[in-house]
C-alpha positions as CSV (number, residue, x, y, z in Angstrom):
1,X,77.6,119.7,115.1
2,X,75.3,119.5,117.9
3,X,72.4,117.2,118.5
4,X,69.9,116.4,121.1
5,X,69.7,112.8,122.8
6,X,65.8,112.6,122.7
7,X,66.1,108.9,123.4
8,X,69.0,108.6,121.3
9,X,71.6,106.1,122.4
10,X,75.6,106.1,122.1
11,X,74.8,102.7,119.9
12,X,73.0,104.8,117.7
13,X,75.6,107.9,116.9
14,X,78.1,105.4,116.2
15,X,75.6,103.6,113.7
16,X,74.8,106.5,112.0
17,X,78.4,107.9,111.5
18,X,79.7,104.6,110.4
19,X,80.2,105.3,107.1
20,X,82.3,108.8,107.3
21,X,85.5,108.3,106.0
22,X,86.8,111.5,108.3
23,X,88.5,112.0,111.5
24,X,85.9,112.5,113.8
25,X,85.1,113.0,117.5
26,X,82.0,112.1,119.3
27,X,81.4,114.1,122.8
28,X,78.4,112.3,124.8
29,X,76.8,113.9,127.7
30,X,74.8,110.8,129.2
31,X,72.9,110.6,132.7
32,X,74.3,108.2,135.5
33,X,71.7,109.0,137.7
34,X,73.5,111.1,139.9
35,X,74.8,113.7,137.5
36,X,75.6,114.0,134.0
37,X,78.8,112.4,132.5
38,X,81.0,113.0,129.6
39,X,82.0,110.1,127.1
40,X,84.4,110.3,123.9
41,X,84.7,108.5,121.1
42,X,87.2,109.2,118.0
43,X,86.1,108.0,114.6
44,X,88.8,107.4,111.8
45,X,88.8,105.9,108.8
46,X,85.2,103.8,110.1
47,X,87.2,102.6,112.8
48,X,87.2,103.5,116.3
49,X,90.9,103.5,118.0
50,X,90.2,105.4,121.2
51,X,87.5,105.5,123.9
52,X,86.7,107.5,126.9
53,X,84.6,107.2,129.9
54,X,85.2,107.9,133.5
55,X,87.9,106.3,134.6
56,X,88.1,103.1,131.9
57,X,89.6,103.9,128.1
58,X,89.4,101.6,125.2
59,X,86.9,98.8,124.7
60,X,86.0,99.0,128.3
61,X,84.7,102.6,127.8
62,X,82.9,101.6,124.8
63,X,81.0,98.8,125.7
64,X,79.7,101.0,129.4
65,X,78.9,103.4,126.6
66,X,77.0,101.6,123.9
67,X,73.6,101.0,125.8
68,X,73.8,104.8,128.2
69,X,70.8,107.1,126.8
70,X,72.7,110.0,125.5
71,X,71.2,113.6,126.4
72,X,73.2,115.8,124.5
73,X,76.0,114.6,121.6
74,X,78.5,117.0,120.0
75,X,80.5,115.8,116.8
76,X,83.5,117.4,115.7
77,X,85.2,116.7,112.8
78,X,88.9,116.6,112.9
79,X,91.7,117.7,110.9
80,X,93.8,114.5,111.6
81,X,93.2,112.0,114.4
82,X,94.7,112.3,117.9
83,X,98.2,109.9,118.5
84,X,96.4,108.6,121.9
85,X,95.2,104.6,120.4
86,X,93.9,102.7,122.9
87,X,92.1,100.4,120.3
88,X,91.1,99.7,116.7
89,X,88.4,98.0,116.0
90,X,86.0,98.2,113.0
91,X,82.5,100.2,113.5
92,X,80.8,97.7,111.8
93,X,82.0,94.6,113.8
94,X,82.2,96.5,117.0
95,X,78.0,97.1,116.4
96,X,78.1,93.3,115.5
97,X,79.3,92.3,118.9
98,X,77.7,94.2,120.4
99,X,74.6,92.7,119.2
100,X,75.4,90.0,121.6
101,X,77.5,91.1,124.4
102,X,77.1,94.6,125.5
103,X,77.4,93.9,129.2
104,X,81.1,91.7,129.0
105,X,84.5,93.8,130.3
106,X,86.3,91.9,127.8
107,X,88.0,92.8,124.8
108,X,86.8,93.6,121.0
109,X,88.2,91.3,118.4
110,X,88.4,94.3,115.7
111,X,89.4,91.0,113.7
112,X,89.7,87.2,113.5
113,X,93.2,86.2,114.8
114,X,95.3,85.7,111.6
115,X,91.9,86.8,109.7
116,X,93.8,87.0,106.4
117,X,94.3,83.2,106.9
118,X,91.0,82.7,107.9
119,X,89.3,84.1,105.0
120,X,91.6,82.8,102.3
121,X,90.8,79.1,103.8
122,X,87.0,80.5,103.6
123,X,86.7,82.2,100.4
124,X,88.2,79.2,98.3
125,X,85.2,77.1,99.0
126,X,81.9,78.0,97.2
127,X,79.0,77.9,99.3
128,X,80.8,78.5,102.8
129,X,79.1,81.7,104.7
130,X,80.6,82.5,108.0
131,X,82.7,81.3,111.3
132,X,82.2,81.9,114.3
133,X,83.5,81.0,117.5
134,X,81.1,81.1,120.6
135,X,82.7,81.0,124.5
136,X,79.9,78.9,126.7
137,X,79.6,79.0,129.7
138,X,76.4,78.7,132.3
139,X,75.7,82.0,132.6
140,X,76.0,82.9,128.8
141,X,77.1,82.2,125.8
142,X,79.6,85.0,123.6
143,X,80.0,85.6,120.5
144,X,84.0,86.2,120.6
145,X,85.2,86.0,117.2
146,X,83.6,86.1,113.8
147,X,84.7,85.9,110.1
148,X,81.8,86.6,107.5
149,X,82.1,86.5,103.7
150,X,81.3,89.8,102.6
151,X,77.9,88.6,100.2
152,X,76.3,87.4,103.4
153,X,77.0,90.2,105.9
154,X,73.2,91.9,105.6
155,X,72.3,88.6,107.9
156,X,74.9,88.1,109.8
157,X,73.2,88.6,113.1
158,X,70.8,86.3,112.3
159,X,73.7,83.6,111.3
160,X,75.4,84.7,114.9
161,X,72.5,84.4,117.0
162,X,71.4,80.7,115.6
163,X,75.9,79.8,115.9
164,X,74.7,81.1,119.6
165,X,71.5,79.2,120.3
166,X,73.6,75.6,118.8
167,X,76.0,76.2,121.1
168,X,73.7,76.7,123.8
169,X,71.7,73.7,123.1
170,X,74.7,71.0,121.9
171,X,77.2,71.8,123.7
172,X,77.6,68.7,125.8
173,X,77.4,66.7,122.6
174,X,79.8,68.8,121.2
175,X,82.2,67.9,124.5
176,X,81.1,64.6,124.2
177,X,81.4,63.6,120.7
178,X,84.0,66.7,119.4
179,X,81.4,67.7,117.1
180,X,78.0,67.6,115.4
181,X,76.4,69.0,112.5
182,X,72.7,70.5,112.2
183,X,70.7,71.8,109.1
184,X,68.3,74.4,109.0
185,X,66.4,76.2,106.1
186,X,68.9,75.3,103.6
187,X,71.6,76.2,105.9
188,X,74.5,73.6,107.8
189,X,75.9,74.8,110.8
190,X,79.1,72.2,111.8
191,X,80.1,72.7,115.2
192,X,83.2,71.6,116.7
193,X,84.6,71.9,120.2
194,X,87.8,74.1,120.1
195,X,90.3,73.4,122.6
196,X,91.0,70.4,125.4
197,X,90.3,72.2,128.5
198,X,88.0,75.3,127.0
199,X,84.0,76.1,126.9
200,X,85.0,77.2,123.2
201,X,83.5,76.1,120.0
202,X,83.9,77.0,116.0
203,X,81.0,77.3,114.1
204,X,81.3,76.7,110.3
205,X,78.3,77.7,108.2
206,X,77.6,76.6,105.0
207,X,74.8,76.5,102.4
208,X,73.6,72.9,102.5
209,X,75.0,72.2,99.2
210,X,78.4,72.2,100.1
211,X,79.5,68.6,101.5
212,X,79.8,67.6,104.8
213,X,83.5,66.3,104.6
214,X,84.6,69.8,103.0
215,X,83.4,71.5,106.1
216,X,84.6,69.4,108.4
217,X,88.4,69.6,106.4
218,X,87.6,73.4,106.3
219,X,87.0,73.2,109.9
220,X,89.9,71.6,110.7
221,X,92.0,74.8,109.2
222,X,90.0,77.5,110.8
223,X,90.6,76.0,114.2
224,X,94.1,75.3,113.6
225,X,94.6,78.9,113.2
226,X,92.5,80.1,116.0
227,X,94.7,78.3,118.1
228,X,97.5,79.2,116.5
229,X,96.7,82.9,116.7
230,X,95.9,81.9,120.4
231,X,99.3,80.5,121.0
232,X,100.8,84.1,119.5
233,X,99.3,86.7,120.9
């Protein structure tokens, strides 16, 4: 199938295939200025595992992709999906971070490190909606890793960019006193500085109904297994 850019971007195509459940392939034709340029994407299963653009394959392709205006798009669908994998990463959490760091040349966390931990920490407590962990530093803040229970995922950009602006706001306290906790609209955010000698921080968010010391014992988990995950990968 063939389809004219007309403003369209490569974020866009992705969005709107994201829920075919068939091999496909996505051929972009974008403009570099210079001359036109040819970008790949290959669909399977709702999740992307290869990328190409120029010279860079993989996340790095995607993320020089996801903001170019596409001129011309060509989608194939596929038979079975090629060996090559340079990745494997959700469609829906690769839009997510997206969201929040198109421009970075680092990696896309298809997942939480030892998600399946994470969320079975998460999912026992009533109440609990997301965590996130945000890198700081003084140029930006990025959203790196994220866990959301499924009943809250409609607004969890919303939840990601207010984890985002605490971070940016407390995070000396956070160095300084390891933590604090802030409530807004019925909704606790308890951030906690991850690490000794890192500009990283968890954010636990809860429904302010759910206690204070059960967040911060649930925080306590979720950060032992980030670092954990750290230590193994």
């Amino acid at each position: 199938m063939e389809s004219s850019g007309n403003g369209i971007y490569a974020i866009d195509l992705i969005q709107s295939l994201q829920m075919a459940d068939e091999p496909l392939s996505i051929v972009v034709v974008v403009d570099e200025g210079d001359k036109d340029r040819l970008g790949r994407i290959y669909i399977d299963g709702r999740n992307i595992y290869h990328v190409e653009f120029e010279n860079l394959e993989g996340s790095s392709a995607l993320k020089r992709l996801l903001d170019k205006p596409v001129k011309k798009a060509y989608i194939v669908r596929m038979e079975r999906p090629i060996p090559y994998r340079t990745m494997n990463v959700e469609v829906d959490e690769a839009l997510f971070l997206a969201t929040f760091d198109r421009k970075s040349t680092g990696e896309f966390h298809t997942r939480f490190i030892y998600l399946d931990r994470v969320a079975q920490e998460m999912d026992k407590e009533e109440g609990v909606m997301a965590f996130f962990i945000v890198n700081s530093s003084e140029k930006s803040d990025v959203l790196d890793m994220a866990y959301v229970k499924d009943e809250y995922r409609d607004i969890r950009i919303k939840l990601g960019t207010r984890a985002m602006d605490l971070v940016r706001k407390g995070a000396q306290l956070a160095g300084e006193c390891g933590s604090f906790v802030c409530e807004k609209d019925g909704v606790i955010y308890y951030v906690k500085k991850v690490g000794k000698q890192t500009a990283k921080f968890g954010v636990l968010v809860g429904l302010s109904v759910v206690p204070v010391d059960v967040m911060k014992i649930l925080m306590e988990r979720l950060v032992h297994a980030a670092d954990s995950g750290d230590a193994d990968r």
